[in-house]
N, C-alpha and C positions, 0 to 999 in steps of 0.2 A: 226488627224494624228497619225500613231501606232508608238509605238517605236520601231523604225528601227535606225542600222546606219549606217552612208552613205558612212565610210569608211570602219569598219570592217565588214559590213555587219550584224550583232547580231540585232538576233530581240528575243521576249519575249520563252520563254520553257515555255512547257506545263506537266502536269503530275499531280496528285494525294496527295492531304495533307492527312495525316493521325496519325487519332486523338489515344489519349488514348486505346480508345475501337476497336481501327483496322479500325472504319468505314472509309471511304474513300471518299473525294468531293472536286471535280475538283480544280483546283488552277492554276496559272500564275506567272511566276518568270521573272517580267522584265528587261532587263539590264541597266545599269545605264546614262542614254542618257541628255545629254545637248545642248542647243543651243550657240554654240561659234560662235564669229564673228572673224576673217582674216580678214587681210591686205594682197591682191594680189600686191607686186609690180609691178609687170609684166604691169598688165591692171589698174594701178594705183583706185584700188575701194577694196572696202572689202564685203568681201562675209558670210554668215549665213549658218554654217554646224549643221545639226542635229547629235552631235558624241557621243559615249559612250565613258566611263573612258581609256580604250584602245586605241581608235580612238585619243584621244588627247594626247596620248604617241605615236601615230606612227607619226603624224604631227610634235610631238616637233623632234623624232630621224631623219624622213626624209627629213622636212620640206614641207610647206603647198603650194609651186609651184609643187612636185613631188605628192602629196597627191591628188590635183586638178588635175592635168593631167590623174594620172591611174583612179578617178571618171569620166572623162569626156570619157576614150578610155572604159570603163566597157559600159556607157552609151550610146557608138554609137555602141557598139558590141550587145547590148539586140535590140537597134531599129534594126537593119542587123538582126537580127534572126527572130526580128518579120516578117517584111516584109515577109522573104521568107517563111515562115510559111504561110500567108497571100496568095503566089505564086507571088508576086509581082518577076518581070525580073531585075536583077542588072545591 
């Protein structure tokens, strides 16, 4: 599994360490990604978000009913694209 996350979106940056002597060799700056578990009231179960540091400050200010709703409307808008990419008829 990469570190993605599933509300802000942030996945790992790429770019260049570089040492003393100038030379330079690949590196990876991951972001800070945790697996938190929710309580959905709603559907009375708890659910398992893979979120970074951010993602668990946008949950706490909007709360984790509006957080799951805009993941799930992201998630049927990527499957609608794919399809018609595919040529599938809607």
């Amino acid at each position: 599994m990469s570190a993605h996350c599933q509300v802000t979106g942030r996945k790992p940056g790429f770019g260049k360490a570089v040492s003393h002597s100038h030379r330079r060799t690949n590196r990876r700056w991951n972001p800070n990604i945790q697996r938190k578990t929710y309580y959905l009231p709603s559907e009375g179960r708890r659910i398992t978000l893979t979120v970074s540091a951010k993602g668990i400050k946008t949950i706490d200010r909007d709360g984790i009913e509006a957080v799951v709703a805009r993941i799930r409307l992201s998630e049927a808008k990527r499957a609608n694209r794919q399809s018609r990419a595919r040529g599938d008829k809607i």
